[in-house]
N, C-alpha and C positions, 0 to 999 in steps of 0.2 A: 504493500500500500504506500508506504514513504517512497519506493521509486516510482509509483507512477504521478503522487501526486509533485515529486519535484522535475520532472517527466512531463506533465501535461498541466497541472492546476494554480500551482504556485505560482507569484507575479514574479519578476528577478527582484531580489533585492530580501523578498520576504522571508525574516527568520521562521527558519524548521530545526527542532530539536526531539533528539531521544537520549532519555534518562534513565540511568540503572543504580544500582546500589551501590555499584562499586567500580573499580576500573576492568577489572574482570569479567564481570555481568558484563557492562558497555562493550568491553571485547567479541563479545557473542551477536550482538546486533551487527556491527561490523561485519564480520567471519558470514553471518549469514547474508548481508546483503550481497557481498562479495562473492557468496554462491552464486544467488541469482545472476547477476552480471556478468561473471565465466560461463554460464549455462547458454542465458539465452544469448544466441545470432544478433550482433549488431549493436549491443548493450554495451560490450565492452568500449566502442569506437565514440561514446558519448557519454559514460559515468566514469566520473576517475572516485577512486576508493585511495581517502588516504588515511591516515594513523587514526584521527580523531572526527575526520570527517566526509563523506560525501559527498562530490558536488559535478552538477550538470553544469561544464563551462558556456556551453550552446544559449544556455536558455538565464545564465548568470542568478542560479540558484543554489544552495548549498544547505546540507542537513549534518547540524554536530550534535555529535554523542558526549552525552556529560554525567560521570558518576558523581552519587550524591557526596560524596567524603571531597570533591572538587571546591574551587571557591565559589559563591554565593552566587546564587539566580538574579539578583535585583536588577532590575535595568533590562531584563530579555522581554520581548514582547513576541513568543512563536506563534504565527499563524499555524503551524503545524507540531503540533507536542506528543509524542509517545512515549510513554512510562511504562517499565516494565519489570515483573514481578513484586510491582507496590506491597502485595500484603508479607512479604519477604523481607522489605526494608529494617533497617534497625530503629527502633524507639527512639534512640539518641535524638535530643533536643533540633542538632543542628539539622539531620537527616530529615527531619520531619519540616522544620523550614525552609529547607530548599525546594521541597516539594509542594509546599503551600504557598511558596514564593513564586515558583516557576509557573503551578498551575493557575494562579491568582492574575500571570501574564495574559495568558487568554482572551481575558475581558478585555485585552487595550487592544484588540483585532478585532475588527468587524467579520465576521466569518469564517474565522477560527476555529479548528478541531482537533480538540483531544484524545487521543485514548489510553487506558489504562487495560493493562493484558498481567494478569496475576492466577498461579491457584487460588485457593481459599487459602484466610487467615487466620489467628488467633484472635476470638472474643477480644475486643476491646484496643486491639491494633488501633492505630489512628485511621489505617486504612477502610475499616470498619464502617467508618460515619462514611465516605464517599460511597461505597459500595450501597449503604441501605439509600444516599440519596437518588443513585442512579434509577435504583426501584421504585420510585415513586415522584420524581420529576419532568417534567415535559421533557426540557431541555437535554435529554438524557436516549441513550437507550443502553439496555443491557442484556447481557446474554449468559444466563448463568448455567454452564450443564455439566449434571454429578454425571458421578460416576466415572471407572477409568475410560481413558482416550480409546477411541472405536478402534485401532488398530493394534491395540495389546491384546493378545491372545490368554486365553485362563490360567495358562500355566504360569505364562511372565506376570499375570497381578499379582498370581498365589505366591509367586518366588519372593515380590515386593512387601508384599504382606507380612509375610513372614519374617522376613530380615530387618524392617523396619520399625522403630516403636510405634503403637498405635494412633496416637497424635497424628507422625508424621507421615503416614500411610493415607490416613484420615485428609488430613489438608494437600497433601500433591498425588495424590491417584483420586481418591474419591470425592476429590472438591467439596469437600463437608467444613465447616467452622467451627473447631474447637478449641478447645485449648491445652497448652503447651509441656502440661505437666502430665507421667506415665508414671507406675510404678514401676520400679528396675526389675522387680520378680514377684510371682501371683506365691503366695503358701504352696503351691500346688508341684511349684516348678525347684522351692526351697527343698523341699522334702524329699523331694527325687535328687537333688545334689548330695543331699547330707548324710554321705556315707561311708564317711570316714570317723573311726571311731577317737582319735587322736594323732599327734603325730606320727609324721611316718618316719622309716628309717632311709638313710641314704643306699642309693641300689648301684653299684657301678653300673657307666657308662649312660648315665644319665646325666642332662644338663638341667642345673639346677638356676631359679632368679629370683632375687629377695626386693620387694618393694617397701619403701618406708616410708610412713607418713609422721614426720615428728612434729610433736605438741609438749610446750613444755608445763605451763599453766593451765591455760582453758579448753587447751585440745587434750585427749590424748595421744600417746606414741603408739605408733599400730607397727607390727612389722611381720607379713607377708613370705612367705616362700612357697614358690609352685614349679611344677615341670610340666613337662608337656607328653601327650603318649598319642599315636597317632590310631587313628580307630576308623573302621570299615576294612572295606576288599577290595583289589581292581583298580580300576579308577576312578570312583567314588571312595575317597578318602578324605577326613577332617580333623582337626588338632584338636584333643580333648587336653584341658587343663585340670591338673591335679592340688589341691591347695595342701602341702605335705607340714606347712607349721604356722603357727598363727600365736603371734607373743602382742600380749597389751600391758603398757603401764602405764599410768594413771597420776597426774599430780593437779595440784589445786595452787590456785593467788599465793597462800602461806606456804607451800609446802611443792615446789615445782618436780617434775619427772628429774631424776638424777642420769643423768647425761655420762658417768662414770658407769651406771648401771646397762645404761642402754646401750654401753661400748663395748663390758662385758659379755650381752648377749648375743650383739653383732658378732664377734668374735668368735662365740661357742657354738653359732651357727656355721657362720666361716668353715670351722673347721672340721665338723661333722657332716656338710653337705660339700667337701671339697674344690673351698675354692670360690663359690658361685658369684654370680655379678651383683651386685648392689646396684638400684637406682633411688636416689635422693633429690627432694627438692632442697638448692642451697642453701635455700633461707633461712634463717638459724642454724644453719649446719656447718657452715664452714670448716669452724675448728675443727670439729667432730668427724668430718669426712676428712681433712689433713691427717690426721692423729691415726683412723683404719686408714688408710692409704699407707704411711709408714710405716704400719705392722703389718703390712702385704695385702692388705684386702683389695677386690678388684671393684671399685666404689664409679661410679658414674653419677656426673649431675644433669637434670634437666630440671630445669625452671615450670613449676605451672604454669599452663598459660590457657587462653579457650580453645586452642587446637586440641594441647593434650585434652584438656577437661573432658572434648565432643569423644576424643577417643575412646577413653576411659567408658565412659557411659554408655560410648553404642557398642564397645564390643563386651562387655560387662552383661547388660541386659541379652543379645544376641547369645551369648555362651546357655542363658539360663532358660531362654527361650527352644536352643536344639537340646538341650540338654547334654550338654558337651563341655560341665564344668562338674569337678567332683570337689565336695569343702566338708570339713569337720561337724559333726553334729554338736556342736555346742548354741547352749541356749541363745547367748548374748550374742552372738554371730546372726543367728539367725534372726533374731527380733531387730537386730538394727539392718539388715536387707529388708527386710518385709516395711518395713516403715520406710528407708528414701526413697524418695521417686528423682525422676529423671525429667529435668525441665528444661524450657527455651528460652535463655535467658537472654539471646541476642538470637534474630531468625538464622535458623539453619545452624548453629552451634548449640549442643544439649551439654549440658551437665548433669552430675549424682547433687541433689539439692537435700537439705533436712528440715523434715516437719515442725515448727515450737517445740525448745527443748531437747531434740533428738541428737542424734551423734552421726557421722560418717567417716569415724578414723578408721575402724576393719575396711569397708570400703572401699575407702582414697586408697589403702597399702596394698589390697588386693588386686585395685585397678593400675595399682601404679605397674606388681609385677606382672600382669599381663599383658599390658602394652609391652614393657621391658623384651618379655620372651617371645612375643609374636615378631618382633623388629630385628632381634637376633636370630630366629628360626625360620620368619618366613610363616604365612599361613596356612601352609604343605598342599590344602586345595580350598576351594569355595566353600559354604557352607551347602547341604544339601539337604531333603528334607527325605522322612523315612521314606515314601514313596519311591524315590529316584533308588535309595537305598535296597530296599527291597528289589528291585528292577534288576540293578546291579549285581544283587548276590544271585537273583536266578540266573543272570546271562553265566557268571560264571560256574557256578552249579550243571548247567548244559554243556557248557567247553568243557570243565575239568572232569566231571562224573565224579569218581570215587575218591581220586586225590583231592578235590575241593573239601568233601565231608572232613579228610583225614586233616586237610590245613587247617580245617577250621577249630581243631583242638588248640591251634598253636597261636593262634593270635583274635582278637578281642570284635567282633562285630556290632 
């Protein structure tokens, strides 16, 4: 639509703008016009495609792409404005005024058209109030339709479904408006994990990775260790992760976690599970990570940040979802997965969030070592669901015949 309208409707001179969230978003509308005009015959000899914008020199028209994190709208007056994935955008103060600033342009054009092209959003989005205006105003028209995209087939939504938290399945396949928060695991999904009666012992040739969430006052110190064991047949295979120790201690305002204590167990973990990698966030850690580091430990830092966070949380709830994470049957483990949930606290980035009150030091250390060990290992295959599963063992079941039966004594389906 932006090429034909700077193609055939535009005056010269008239600003046309399209707007995305970010400079990446905006990279997408590019990339895609850019199809069109390699595609069609005789496009390219009259659209030039440059970094930031578009423009018909023939007709002295031109359409620029501007992410909202860019400097301020004041002053654009587009005859032509396209915004895209609005109910995506971030809350963020300034986000929200460049978009009320840009679309506010409109009114100083006689004839002026805008459009907004979005999935569904989260209740209460800013995006929200335009969307129910479009419903109900002249000026307006709108096109809302659920459900996935007519050209996904049942298997690719069940795949998305599955893998996705329900929220975000909800708002980008089945254009529904909800909102942002999930629980990370149903009781249902706990109980099928919690089958470890305590720790385990170290197995040669196994790679071990400890994740730490240190708290010295108001948090606690959580510390994490799991391996990984690869489960199915064929080629349908997925990384089960094993949660083999799980240490907490606990301090208060008066009385902080004793950091001499929490060296000692590093330590005696160290050396019992041979060796294994540490990840730490450095903050408050420093010291503490120099000091294991000169007593040999293999310590690694990475900073929180909302990449890790979305990590942590999608593939946290995913593991609990295939049932492809095995954790200690203890109480307090358990009751604090069952209460966090997993929220949207900026569009398109989740974190592990807690209810009034609640905690998410087991958690954060547990998510910390499983980022850790998928980054070093690799995620050995896709995840699958039992159907494909099933599929797979009979295909091989038919190849092998009776050596199938007999491997299947020897390793884990």
């Amino acid at each position: 639509m932006s090429l034909a309208v700077l193609l055939e409707q535009l005056r010269p001179g008239a600003e046309a703008y399209a707007a995305a969230t970010d400079a990446d978003q905006a990279g997408l509308l590019l990339r895609a016009m850019r199809g069109f005009v390699n595609r069609t015959p005789g496009l390219s000899d009259v659209v030039r495609i440059e970094s930031k914008r578009v423009v018909v020199p023939s007709r002295g028209t031109e359409l620029v792409v501007l992410p909202a994190d860019s400097a301020g709208a004041n002053g654009l007056k587009p005859g032509w404005l396209v915004v895209d994935e609005l109910c995506n955008w971030s809350e963020d103060e300034r986000h929200r005024e460049f978009f009320e600033t840009l679309w506010a342009g409109l009114a100083k054009v006689s004839g002026s058209r805008g459009i907004v092209m979005s999935t569904a959003g989260a209740p209460g989005h800013f995006s929200e109030r335009y969307f129910e205006m479009a419903g109900r105003e002249r000026g307006w028209r709108r096109s809302d339709v659920k459900g996935p995209s007519p050209w996904m087939g049942a298997a690719e939504v069940e795949e998305q479904r599955r893998t996705l938290m329900p929220g975000r399945f909800a708002r980008w396949f089945m254009n529904e408006w909800v909102g942002t928060d999930d629980r990370l695991a149903s009781w249902g999904q706990l109980r099928r994990a919690a089958v470890l009666s305590g720790p385990q012992v170290w197995v040669p040739g196994r790679e071990y990775f400890v994740g730490v969430d240190l708290g010295l006052s108001h948090d606690r110190t959580a510390i994490a260790v799991v391996h990984t064991e690869l489960a199915g047949v064929g080629d349908v295979r997925s990384r089960r992760f094993v949660v083999d120790r799980l240490e907490v201690r606990e301090g208060s305002p008066g009385a902080p976690v004793n950091l001499e204590e929490v060296e000692r167990v590093l330590v005696a973990i160290s050396e019992h599970y041979r060796r294994p990698v540490f990840r730490f966030d450095p903050w408050q850690a420093e010291l503490l990570i120099e000091r294991l580091r000169r007593r040999g430990l293999s310590v690694e830092k990475r900073a929180y940040s909302a990449v890790l966070f979305d990590q942590i949380a999608t593939q946290l709830a995913a593991l609990f979802r295939e049932d492809l994470i095995s954790i200690p049957a203890d109480g307090a483990l358990l009751d604090e997965l069952a209460t966090v949930k997993v929220t949207e606290r900026s569009p398109g980035r989740l974190r592990i969030d807690t209810r009034p009150g609640g905690r998410d030091d087991r958690a954060m250390a547990l998510g910390y070592a499983v980022t850790l060990a998928s980054e070093r290992l690799g995620s050995a295959s896709r995840f699958v669901s039992p159907a494909q599963r099933e599929a797979e063992f009979q295909r091989m079941r038919a190849v092998m015949g009776p050596t199938f039966t007999a491997a299947l004594t020897r390793m884990e389906f």
